[in-house]
N, C-alpha and C positions, 0 to 999 in steps of 0.2 A: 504494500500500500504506500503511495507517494505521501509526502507531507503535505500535500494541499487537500488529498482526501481527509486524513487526519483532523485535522485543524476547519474544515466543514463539518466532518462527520462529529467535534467537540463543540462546535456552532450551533447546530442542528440540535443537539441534544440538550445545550442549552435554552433553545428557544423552547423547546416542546415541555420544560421543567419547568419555565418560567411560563408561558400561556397557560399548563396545567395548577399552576400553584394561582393563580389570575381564578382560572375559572372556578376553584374548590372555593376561594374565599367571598368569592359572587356568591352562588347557590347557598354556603353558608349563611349569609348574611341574608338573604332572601327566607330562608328554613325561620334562622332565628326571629324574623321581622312579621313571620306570617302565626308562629305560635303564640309572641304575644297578643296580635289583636283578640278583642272581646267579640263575643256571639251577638249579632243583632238581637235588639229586645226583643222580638217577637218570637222569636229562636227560642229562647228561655223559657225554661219551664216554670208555669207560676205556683208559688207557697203554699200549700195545702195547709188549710187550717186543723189542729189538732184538738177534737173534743177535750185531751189531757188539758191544755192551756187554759182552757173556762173553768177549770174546776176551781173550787176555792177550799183550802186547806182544813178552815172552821166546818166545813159540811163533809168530810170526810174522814173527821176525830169521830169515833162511837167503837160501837161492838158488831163483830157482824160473823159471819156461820163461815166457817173453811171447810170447803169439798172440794174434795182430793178424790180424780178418778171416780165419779159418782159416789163417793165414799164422805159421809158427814166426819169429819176430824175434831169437832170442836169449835169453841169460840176463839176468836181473836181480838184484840182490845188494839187499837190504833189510838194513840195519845195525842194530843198538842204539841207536844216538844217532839214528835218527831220517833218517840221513842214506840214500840209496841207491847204486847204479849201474846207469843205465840198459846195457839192449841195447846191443848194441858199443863202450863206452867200459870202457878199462881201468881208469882212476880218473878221475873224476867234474871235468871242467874248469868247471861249474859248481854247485854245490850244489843238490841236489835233497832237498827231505822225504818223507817220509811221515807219514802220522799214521791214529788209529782214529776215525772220527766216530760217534756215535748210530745212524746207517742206514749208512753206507757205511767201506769202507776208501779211505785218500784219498793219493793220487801226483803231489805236487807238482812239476812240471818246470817248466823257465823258459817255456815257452811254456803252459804252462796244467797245469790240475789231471786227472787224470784219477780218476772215483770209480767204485770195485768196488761195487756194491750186492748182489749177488747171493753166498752163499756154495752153494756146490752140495754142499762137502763139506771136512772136513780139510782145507787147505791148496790150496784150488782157489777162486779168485776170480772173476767175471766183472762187465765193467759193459761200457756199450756207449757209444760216441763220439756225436758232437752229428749226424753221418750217418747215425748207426744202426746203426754198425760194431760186432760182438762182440767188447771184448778181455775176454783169458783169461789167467790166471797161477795155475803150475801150479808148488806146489815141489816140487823135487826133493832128492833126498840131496847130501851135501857130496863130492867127490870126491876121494878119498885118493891 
């Protein structure tokens, strides 16, 4: 090979590294410019309002029936502060919460959360277990 092939053929391969290096940082910058735009509003999917949001904390302090699995389990005592009493405990040996989430009512035990997703009506809850179990809580009136 002559030195003038050479010396093209180092030309050549230069240009084609430098137009490829041109073009990857175009299309880059294009990629990046097209994933920040936002979605037309109409695009967007609008807020679905959640029954959980209306609820108010004062109307869902009482007693109410725990079914488990078509299964009556007992009363549960939901308190003010947040705090409960499961099914067969007279007072509570370890602190259990509750709270109201976005989608669900939510029943903090030490072994895990349980979430009511479903309201069926006034004071009737359902959500179902990681088996696929229906529970149900069912208030009831305060007994004099």
């Amino acid at each position: 090979m002559s030195e003038f092939q050479e010396k093209l053929g180092r030309k050549l391969l230069l240009a084609w590294a430098l137009a490829s290096t041109i073009f990857a940082v175009l299309v880059t910058i294009l990629l990046i410019s097209s994933v920040g735009r936002e979605a037309p509003a109409q695009a967007r999917p609008s807020v679905i309002e959640s029954p959980f949001l209306a609820l108010k904390e004062e109307d869902l302090v009482g007693r109410y029936k725990w079914i488990d699995g078509g299964k009556d389990k007992g009363v549960i005592e939901l308190r003010a502060d947040h705090s409960f009493i499961a099914p067969g405990e007279r007072k509570p040996a370890v602190v259990h919460q509750w709270d109201i989430g976005r989608d669900a009512l939510l029943l903090g035990f030490y072994a895990g959360v349980h979430r009511f997703t479903n309201i069926e009506s006034a004071g009737i809850f359902t959500g179902y277990k990681v088996d696929g179990t229906v529970v149900r809580m069912e208030k009831i009136p305060w007994e004099k």
